[in-house]
KOLMI-929464 format. One line per field, with one value per residue: x, y, z of N, C-alpha, C in turn; residue number from 1. Coordinates in Angstrom, 3 decimals. Each point is the difference from the previous one (the first is absolute). Layout:
N
npx <- [X; ...]
npy <- [Y; ...]
npz <- [Z; ...]
capx <- [X; ...]
capy <- [Y; ...]
capz <- [Z; ...]
cpx <- [X; ...]
cpy <- [Y; ...]
cpz <- [Z; ...]
nr <- [NUM; ...]
This chain:
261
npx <- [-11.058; -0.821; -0.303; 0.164; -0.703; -0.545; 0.191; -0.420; -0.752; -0.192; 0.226; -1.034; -0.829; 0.349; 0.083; -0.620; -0.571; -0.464; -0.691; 0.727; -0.107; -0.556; 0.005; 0.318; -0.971; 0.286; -1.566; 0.301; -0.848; 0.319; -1.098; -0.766; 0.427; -1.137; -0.187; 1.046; -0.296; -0.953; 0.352; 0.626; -0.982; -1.028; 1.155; 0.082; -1.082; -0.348; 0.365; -0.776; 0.304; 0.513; -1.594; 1.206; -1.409; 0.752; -1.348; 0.105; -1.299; -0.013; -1.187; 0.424; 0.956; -0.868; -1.168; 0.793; 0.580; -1.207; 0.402; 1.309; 0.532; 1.033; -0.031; -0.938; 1.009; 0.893; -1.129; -0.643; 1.086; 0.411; -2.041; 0.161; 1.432; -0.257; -1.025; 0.382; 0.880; -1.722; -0.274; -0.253; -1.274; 0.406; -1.294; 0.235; -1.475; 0.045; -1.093; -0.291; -1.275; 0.308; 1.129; -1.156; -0.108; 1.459; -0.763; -1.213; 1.010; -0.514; 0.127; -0.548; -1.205; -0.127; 0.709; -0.803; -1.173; 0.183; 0.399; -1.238; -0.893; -0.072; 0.736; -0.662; -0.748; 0.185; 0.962; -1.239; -0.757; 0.390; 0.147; -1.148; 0.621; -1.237; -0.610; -1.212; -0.027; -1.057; -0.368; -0.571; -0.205; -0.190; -0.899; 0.326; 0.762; -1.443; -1.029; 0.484; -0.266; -1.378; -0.546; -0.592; -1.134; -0.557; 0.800; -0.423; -1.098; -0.230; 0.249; -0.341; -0.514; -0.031; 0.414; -1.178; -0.070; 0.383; 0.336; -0.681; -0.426; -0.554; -0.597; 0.502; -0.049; -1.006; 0.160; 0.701; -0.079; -1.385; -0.541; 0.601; -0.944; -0.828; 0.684; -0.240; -1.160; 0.255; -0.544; -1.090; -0.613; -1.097; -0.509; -0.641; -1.533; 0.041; 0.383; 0.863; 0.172; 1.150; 0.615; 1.279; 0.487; 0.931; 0.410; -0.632; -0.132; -0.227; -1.419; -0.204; -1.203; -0.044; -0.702; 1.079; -0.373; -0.110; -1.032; -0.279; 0.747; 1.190; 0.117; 1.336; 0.647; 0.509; 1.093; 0.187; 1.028; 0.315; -0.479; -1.089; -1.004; -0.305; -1.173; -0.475; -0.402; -1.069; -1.091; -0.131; 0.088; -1.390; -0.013; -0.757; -0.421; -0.503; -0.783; 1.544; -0.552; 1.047; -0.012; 0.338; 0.270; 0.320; 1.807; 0.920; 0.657; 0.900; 1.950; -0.831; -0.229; -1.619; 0.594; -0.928; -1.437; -0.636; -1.479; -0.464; -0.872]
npy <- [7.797; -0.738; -0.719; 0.832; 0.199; -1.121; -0.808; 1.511; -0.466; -1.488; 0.698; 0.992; -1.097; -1.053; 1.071; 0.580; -0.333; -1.438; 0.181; 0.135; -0.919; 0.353; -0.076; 1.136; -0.467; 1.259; -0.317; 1.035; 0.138; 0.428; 0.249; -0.849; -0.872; -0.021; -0.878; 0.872; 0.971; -0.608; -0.288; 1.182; 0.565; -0.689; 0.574; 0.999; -0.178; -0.525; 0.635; 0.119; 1.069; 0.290; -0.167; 1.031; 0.840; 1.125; 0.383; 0.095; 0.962; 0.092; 0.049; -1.181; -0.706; 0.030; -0.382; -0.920; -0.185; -0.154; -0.323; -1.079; 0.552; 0.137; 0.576; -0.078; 0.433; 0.804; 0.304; -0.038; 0.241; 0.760; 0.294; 0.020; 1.152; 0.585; -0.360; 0.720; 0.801; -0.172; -0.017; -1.517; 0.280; 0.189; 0.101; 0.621; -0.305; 0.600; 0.314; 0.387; 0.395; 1.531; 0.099; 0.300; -0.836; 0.023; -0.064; 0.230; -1.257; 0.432; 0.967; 1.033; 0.102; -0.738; 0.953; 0.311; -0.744; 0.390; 1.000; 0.618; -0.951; 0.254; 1.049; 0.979; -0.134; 0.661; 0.847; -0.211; 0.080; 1.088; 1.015; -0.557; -1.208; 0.012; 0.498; 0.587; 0.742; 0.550; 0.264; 0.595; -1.156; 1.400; 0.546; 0.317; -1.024; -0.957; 1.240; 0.199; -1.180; 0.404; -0.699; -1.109; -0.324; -1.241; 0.729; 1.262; -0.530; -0.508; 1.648; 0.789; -0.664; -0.284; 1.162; -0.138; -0.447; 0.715; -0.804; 0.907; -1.286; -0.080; 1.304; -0.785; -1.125; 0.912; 0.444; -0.930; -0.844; 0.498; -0.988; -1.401; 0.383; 0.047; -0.851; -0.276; 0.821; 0.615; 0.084; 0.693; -0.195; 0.570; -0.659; 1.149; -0.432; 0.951; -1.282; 0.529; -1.095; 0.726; -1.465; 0.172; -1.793; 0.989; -0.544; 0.307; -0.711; -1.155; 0.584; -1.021; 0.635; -1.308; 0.791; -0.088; 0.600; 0.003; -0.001; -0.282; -0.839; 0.285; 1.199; 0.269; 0.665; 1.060; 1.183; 0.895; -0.076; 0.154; 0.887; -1.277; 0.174; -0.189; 1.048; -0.445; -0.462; -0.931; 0.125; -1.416; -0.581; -0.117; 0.986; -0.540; 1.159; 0.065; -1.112; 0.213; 0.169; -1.066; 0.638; -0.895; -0.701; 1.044; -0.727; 1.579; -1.211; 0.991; -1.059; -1.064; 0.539; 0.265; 0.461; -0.917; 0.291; -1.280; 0.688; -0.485; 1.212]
npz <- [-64.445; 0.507; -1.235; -1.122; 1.224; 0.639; -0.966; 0.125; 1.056; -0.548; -1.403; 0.131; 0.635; -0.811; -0.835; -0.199; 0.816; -0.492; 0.484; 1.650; 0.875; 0.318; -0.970; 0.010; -0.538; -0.054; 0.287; -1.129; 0.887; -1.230; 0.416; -0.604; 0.467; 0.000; -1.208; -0.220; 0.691; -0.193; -0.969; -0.099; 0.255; -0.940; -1.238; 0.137; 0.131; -1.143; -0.460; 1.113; -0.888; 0.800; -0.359; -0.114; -0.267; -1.045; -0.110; -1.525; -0.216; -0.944; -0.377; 1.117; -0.853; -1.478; 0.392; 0.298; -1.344; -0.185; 0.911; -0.865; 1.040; -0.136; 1.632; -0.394; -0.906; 0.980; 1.262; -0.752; -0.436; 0.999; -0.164; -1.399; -0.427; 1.283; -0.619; -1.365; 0.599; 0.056; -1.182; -0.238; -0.169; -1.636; -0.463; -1.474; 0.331; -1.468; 0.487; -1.379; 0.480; 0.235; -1.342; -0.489; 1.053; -0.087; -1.657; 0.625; 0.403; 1.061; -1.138; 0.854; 0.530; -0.932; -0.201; 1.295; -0.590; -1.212; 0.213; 1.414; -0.934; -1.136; -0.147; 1.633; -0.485; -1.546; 0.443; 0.384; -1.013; -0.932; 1.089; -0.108; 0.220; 0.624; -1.128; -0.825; -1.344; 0.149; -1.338; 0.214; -0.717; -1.343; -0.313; 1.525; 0.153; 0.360; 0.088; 0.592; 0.084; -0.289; 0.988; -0.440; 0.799; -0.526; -0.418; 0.728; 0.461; -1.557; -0.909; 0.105; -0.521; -0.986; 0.072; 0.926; -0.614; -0.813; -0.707; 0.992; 0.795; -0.812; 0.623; 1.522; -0.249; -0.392; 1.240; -0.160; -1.027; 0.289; 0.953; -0.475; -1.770; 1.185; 0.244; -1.350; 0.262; -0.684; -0.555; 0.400; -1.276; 0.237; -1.344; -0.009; -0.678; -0.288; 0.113; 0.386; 0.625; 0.531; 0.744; 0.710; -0.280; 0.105; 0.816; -0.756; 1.096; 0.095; -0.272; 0.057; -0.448; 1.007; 0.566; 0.837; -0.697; -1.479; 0.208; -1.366; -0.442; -0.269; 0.423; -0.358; 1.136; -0.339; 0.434; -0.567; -0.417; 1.220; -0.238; -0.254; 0.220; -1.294; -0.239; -0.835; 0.741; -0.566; 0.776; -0.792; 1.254; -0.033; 0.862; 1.449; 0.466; 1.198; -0.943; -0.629; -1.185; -0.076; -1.373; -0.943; 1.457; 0.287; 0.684; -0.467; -0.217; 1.433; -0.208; -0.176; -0.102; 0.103; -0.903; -0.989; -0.221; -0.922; -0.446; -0.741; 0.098]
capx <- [1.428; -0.117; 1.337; 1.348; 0.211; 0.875; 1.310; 0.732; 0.194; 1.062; 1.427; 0.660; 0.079; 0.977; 1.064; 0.505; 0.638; 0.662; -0.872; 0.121; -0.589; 0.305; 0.734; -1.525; 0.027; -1.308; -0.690; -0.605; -1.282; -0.670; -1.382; -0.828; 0.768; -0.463; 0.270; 1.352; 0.137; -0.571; 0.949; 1.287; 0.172; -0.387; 1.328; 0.673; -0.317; 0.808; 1.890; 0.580; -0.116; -1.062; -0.274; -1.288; -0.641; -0.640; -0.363; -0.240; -0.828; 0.642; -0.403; 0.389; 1.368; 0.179; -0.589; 0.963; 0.572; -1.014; -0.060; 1.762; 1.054; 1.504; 0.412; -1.371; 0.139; 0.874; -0.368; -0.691; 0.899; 0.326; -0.598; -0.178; 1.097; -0.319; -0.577; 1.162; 1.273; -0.178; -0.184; 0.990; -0.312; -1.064; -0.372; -0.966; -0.328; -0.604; -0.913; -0.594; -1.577; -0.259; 1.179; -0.091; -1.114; 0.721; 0.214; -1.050; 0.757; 1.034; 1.441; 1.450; 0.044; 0.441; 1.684; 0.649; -0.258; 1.304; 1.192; 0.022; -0.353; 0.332; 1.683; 0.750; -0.976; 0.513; 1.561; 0.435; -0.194; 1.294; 1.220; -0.369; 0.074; -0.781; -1.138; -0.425; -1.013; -1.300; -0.780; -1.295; -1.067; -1.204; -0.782; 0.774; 1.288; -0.348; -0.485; 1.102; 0.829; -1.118; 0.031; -1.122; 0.694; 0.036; 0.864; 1.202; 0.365; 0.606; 1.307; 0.413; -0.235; 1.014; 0.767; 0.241; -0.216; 0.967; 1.396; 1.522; 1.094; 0.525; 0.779; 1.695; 0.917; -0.541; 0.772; 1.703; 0.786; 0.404; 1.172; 1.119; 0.323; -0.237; 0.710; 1.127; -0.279; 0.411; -0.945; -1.560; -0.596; -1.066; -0.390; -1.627; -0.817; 0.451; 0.782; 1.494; 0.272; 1.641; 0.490; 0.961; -0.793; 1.500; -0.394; -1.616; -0.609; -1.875; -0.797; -1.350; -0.772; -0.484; -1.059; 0.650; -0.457; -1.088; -1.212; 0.697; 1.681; 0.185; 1.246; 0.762; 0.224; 1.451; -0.014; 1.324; 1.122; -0.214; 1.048; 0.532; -1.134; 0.005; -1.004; -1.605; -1.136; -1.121; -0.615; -1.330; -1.223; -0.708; 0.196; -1.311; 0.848; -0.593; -1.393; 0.446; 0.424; 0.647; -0.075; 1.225; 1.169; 1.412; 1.105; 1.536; 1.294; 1.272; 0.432; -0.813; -0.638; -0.954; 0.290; -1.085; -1.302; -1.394; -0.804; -1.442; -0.934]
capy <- [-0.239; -0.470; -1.631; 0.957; 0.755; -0.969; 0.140; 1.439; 0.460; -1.177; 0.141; 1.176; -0.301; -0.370; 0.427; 1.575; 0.295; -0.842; 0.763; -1.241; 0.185; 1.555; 1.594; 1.182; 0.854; 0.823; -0.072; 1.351; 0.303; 1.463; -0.331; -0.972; -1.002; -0.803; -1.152; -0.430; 0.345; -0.736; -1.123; 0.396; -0.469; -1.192; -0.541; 0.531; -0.715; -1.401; 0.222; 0.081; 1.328; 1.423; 1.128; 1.242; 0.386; 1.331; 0.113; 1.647; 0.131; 0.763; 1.265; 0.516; 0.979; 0.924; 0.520; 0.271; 0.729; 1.582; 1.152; -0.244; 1.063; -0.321; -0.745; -1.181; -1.282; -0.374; -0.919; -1.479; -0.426; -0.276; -1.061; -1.160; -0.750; -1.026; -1.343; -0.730; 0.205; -1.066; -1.267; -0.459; -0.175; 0.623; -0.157; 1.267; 0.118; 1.412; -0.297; 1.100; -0.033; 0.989; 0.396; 1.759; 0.451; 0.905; 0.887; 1.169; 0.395; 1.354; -0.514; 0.128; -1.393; -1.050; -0.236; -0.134; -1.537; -1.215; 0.609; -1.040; -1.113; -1.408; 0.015; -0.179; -1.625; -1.158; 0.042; -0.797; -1.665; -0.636; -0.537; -1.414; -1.000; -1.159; 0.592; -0.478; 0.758; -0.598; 0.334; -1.344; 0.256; 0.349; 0.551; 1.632; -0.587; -0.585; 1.176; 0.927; -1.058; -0.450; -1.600; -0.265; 0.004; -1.235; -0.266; 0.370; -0.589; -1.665; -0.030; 0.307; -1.774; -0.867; 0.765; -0.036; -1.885; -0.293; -0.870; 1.037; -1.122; -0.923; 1.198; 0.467; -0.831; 0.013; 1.217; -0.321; 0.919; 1.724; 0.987; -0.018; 1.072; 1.029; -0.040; 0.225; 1.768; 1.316; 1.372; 0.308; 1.469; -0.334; 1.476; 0.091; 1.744; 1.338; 0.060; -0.506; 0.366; -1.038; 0.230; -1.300; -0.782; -0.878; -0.301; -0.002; -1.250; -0.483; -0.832; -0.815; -0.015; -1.661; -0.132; 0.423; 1.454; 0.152; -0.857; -1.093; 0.498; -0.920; 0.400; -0.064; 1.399; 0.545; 1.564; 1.025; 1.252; 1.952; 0.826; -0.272; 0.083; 0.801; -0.106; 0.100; -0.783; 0.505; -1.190; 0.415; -0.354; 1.126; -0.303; 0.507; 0.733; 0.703; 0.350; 0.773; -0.474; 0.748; -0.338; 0.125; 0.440; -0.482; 0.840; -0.236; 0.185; 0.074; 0.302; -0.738; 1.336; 0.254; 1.674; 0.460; -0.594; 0.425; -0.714; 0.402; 0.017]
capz <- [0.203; 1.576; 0.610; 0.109; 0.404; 0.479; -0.393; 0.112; 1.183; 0.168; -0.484; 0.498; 1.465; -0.096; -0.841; 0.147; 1.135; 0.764; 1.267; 0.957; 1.241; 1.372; -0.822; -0.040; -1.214; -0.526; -1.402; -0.085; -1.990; -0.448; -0.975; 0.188; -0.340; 1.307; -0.182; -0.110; 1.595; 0.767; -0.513; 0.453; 2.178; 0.150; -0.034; 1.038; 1.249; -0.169; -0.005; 1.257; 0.163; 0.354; -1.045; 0.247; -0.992; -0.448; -1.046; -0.398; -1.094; -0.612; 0.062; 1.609; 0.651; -0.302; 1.390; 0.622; -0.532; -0.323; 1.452; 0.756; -0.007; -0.672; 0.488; 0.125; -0.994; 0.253; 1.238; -1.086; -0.671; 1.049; 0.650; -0.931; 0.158; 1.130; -0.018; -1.163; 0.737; 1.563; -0.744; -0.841; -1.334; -0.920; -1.053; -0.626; -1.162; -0.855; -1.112; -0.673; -0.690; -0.911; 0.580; 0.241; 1.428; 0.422; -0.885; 0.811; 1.593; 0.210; -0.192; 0.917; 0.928; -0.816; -0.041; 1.185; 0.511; -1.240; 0.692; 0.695; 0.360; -1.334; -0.475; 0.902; 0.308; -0.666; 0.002; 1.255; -0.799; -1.025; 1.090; 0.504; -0.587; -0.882; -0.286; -1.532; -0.683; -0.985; -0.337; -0.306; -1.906; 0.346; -0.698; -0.244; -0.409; -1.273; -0.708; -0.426; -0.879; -1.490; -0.102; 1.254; 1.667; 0.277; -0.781; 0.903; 1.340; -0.406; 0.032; 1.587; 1.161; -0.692; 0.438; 1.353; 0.209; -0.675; 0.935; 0.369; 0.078; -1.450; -0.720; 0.326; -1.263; -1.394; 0.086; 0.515; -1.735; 0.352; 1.294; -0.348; -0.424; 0.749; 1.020; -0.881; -0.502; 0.609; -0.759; -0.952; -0.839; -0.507; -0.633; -0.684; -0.632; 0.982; 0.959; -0.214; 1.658; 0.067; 1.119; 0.557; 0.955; 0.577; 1.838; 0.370; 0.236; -0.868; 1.120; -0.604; 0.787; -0.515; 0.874; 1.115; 0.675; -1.023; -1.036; -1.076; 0.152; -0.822; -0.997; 0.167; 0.157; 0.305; 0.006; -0.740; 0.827; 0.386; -0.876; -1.602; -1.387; -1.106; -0.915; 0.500; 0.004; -0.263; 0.437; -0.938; 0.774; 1.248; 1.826; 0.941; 1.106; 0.526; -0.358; -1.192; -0.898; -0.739; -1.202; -0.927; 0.621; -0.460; 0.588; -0.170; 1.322; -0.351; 1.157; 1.134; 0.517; -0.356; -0.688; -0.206; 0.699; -0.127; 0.335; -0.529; 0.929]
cpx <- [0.304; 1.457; 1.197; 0.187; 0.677; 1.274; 1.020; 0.235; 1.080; 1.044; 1.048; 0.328; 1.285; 0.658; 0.507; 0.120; 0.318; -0.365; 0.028; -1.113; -0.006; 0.113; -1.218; -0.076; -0.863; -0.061; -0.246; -0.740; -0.420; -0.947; -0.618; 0.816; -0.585; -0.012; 1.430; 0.389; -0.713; 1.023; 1.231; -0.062; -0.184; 1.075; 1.185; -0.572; 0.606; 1.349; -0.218; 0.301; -0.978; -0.245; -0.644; -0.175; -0.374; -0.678; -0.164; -0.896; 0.723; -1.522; -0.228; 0.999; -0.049; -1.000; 1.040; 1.054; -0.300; 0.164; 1.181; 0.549; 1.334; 0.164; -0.889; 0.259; 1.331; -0.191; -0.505; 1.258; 0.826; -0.337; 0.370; 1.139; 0.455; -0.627; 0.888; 1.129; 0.196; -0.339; 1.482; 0.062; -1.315; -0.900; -0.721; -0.714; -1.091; -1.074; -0.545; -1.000; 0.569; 1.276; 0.314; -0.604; 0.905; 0.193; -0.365; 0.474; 0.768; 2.009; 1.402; -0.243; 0.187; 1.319; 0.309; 0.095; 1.000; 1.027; 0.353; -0.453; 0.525; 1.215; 0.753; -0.852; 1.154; 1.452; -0.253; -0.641; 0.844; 1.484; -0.466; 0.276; -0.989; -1.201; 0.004; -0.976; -1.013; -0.842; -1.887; -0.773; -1.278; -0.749; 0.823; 1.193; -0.094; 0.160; 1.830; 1.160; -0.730; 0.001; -1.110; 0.443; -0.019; 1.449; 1.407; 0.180; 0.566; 1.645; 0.485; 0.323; 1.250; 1.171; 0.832; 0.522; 1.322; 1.490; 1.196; 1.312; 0.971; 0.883; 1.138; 0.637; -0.591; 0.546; 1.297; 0.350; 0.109; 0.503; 1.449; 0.846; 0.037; 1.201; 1.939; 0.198; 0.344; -0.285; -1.339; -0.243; -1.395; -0.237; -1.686; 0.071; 0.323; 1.224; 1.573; 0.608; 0.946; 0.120; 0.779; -0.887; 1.329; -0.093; -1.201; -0.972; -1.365; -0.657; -1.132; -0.987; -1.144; -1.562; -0.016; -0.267; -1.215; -1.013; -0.486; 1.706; 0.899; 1.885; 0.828; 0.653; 1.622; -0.484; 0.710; 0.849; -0.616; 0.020; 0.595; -1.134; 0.223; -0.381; -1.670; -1.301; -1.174; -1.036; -1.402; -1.013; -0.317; 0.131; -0.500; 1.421; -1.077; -1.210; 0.099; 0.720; 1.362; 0.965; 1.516; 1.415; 1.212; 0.719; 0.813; 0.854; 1.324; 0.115; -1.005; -1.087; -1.342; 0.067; -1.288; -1.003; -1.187; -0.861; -1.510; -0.818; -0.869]
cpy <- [-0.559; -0.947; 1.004; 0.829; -0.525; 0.015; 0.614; 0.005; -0.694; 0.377; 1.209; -0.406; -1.293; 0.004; 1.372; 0.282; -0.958; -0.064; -1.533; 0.269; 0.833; 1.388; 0.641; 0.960; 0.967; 0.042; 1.621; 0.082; 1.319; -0.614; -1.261; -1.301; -1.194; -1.304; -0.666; -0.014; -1.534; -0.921; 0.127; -0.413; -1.452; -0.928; 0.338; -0.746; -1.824; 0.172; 0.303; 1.404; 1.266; 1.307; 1.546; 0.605; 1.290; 0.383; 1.847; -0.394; 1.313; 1.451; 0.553; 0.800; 1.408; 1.323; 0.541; 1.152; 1.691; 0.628; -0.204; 1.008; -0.848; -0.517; -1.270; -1.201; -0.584; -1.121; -0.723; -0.999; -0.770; -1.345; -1.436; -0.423; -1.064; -1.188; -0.594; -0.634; -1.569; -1.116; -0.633; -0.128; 1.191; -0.116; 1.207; -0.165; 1.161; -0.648; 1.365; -0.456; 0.747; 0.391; 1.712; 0.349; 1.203; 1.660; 1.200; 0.341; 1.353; -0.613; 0.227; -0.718; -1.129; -0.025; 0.553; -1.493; -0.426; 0.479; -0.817; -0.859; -0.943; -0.391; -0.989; -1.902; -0.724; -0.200; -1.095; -1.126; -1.135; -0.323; -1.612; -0.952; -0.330; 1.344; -0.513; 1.105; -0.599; 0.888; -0.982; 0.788; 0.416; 0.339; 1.269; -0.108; -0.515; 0.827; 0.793; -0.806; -0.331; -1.230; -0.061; -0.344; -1.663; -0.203; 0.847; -1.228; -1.491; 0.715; -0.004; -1.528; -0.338; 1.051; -0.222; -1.570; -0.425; -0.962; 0.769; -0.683; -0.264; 1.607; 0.547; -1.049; 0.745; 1.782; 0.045; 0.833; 1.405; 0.678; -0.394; 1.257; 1.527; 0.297; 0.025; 1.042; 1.143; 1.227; -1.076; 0.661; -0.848; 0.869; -1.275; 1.436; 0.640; -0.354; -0.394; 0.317; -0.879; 0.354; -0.970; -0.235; -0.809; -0.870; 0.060; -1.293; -0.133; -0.866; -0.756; 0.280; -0.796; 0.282; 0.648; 1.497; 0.471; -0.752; 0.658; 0.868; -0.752; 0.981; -0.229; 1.278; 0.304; 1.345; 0.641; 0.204; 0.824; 1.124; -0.716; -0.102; 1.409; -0.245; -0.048; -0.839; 0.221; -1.338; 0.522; -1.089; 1.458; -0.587; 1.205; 0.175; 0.813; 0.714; 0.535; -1.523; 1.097; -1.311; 0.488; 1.341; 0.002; 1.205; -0.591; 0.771; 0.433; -0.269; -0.417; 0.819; 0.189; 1.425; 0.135; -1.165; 0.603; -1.212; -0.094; 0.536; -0.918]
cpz <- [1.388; 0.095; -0.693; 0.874; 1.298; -0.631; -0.440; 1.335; 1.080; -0.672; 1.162; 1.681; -0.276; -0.689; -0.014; 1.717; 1.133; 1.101; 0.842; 0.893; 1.109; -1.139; -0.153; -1.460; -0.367; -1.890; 0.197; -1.935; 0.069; -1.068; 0.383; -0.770; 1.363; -0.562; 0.231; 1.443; 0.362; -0.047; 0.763; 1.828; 0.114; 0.117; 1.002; 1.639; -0.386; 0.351; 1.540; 0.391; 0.048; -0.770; 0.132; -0.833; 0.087; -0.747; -0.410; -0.739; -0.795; 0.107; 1.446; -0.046; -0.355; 0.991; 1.128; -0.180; -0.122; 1.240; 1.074; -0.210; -0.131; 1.441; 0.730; -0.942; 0.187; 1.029; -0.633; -0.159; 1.542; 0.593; -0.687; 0.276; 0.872; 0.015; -0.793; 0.630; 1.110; -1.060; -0.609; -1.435; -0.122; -0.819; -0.117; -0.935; -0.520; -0.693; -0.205; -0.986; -0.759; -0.102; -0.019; 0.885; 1.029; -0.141; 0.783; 1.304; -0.032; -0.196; 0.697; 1.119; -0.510; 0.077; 1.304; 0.450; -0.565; 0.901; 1.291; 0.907; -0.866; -0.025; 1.571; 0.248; -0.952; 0.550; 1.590; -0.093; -0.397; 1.201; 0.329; -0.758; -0.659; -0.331; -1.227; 0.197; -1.512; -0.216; 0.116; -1.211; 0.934; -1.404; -1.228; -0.639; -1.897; -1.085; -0.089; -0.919; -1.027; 0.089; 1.181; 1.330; -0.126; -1.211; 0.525; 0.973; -0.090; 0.016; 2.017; 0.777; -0.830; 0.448; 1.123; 0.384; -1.011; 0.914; 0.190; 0.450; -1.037; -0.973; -0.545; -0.883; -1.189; -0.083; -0.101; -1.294; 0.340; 1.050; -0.658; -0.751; 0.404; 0.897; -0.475; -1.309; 0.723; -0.750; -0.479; -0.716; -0.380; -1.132; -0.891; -0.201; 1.549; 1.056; -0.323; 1.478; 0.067; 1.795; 0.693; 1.287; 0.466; 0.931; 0.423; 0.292; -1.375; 1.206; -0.706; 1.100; -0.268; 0.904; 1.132; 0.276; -0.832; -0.477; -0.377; 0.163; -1.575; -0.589; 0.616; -0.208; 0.259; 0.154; -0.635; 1.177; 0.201; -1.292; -1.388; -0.754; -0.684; -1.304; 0.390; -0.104; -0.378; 0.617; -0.426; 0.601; 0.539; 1.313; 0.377; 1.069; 0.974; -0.364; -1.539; -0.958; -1.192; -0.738; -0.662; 0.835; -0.580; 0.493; -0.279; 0.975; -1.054; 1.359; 0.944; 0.156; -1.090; -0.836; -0.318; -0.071; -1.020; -0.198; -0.854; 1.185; -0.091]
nr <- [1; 2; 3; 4; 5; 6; 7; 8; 9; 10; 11; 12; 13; 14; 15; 16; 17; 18; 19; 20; 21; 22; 23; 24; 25; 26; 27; 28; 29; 30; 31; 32; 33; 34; 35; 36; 37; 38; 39; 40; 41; 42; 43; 44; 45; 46; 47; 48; 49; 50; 51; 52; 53; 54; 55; 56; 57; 58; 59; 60; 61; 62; 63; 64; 65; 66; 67; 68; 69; 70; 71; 72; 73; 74; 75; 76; 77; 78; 79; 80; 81; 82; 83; 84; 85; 86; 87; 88; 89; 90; 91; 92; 93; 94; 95; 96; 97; 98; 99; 100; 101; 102; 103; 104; 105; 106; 107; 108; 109; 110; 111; 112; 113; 114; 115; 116; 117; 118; 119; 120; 121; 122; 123; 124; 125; 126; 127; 128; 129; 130; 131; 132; 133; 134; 135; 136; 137; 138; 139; 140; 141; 142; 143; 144; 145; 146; 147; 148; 149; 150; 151; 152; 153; 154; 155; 156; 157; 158; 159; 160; 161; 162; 163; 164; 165; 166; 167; 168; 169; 170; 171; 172; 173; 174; 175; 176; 177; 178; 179; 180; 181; 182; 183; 184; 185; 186; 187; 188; 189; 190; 191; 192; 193; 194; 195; 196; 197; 198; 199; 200; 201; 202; 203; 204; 205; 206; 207; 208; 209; 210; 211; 212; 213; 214; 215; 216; 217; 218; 219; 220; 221; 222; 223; 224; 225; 226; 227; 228; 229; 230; 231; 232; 233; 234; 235; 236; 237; 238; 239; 240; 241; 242; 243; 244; 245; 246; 247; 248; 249; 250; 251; 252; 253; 254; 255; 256; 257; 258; 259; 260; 261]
C-alpha cells in the first residue's frame, strides 16, 4: 500500500488539515503504523511544515500501565498536553494488531489513563482547528470484520481517497431535509427510537477530521429521545467485545442497558 499511502497522506496534509508553512504538527501513533507515518512527515516536510512524532507501542503502555499510580498518569497527561497545546495541528493515528491486546491490562488503571490521559488529550484536540483522526488496516481489524487483510485494505484506500470535495453537492438533498425536520423516529428489529432535532444544526463530515469519514450528522434535543435502540454491529471497547447493545431512554435519559456477554 506504499503509493496509497502517499495519497492518504497528501489528502489529510492538504485536505483535512490544510497544513501552511511555519505550522507545527504532532503526528501521535498508538501501535505500529510506520509505513503511513513515513508518508505522513515526508508530506508534512513538502508542505513546509514542522513534524513531531509520538510514538506508543501498545504492549509498552501496557508495561507502563502495570505499576501507574492515579497520580503518575495524571503527570503523563500533563507532559503530553503540553506538547499538544504548543502544536497547530493534529494527527492520531490507532493501529491495533490485536484488538483484544487490552483485554489482560490491569482495569482500573486502564480507566485512570481513559479518565486522565485520553479524555483530557482528546477535549484539547478537538479545541484545535485543524486535527484528523485514523484508524490504520491491520490484520486484527481484517479478522474482526471476516474479510481478509489485502481486501480490508482495497476497502480502507478507496475509503480514504474517496472525493470528499465533490460530497457536499451529493450531501445537499439531506442536509436540506434535515434541516426542515423536526422529530426522528428510527424504527428496525429491536429498535423504535423517536427524538426532536428542532434548531439542531447538520454537519457533513467531508474528511476534515475522520478517515475514512462520510455522514452526515445532527443531535436530539436535550431531554427528547424516547424509546429504544438496538445496535447489532459488535464493538471492541477496552480490550472487551460487546455484542447486540441496546438502551432505552426516557426523557433523554439512559433508564435501561443490555448486552450479550
Amino acid at each position: 500500500m506504499k503509493e496509497e499511502f502517499k495519497r492518504i497522506a497528501d489528502t489529510i496534509v492538504s485536505h483535512s488539515l490544510r497544513l501552511r508553512p511555519g505550522e507545527k504538527v504532532v503526528v501521535k501513533v498508538r501501535g505500529d503504523a510506520a509505513d503511513l507515518t513515513e508518508s505522513l512527515i515526508a508530506r508534512i516536510y513538502e508542505a513546509g511544515a514542522v513534524p513531531f512524532l509520538q510514538t506508543t507501542d501498545v504492549e509498552e503502555l501496557k508495561w507502563l500501565l502495570a505499576g501507574a499510580s492515579e497520580e503518575q498518569i495524571r503527570q503523563w497527561a500533563e507532559h503530553d498536553l503540553g506538547l499538544v497545546e504548543a502544536m497547530d495541528a493534529y494527527i492520531g493515528i490507532h493501529s491495533e494488531a490485536n484488538t483484544f491486546e487490552m483485554e489482560d491490562a490491569d482495569q482500573t488503571r486502564y480507566g485512570y489513563y481513559v479518565k486522565h490521559y485520553l479524555q483530557p488529550l482528546t477535549m484539547t484536540m478537538a479545541s484545535k482547528p485543524k486535527w484528523v483522526l485514523l484508524r490504520y488496516p491491520t490484520p486484527g481489524m481484517a479478522q474482526q470484520a471476516g474479510i481478509g487483510t489485502s481486501k480490508l485494505r482495497q476497502i480502507y484506500a478507496s475509503s480514504c481517497l474517496m472525493d470528499y470535495g465533490g460530497l457536499q453537492e451529493k450531501a445537499e438533498p439531506l442536509r436540506k431535509l434535515l434541516g426542515r425536520t423536526s422529530r426522528i423516529r428510527i424504527v428496525s428489529p429491536g429498535t423504535d427510537l423517536s427524538f426532536s432535532v428542532k434548531g439542531v444544526p447538520s454537519f457533513l463530515c467531508d474528511g476534515r477530521y475522520n478517515l475514512p469519514d462520510g455522514e452526515l450528522f445532527t443531535a436530539p434535543v436535550a431531554g427528547s429521545a424516547e424509546g429504544r435502540i438496538t445496535f447489532n454491529v459488535p464493538t471492541s471497547c477496552m480490550g472487551k467485545t460487546f455484542d447486540s447493545v441496546a438502551l432505552t431512554f426516557r426523557q433523554g435519559k439512559v433508564t435501561e442497558w443490555s448486552a450479550d456477554d
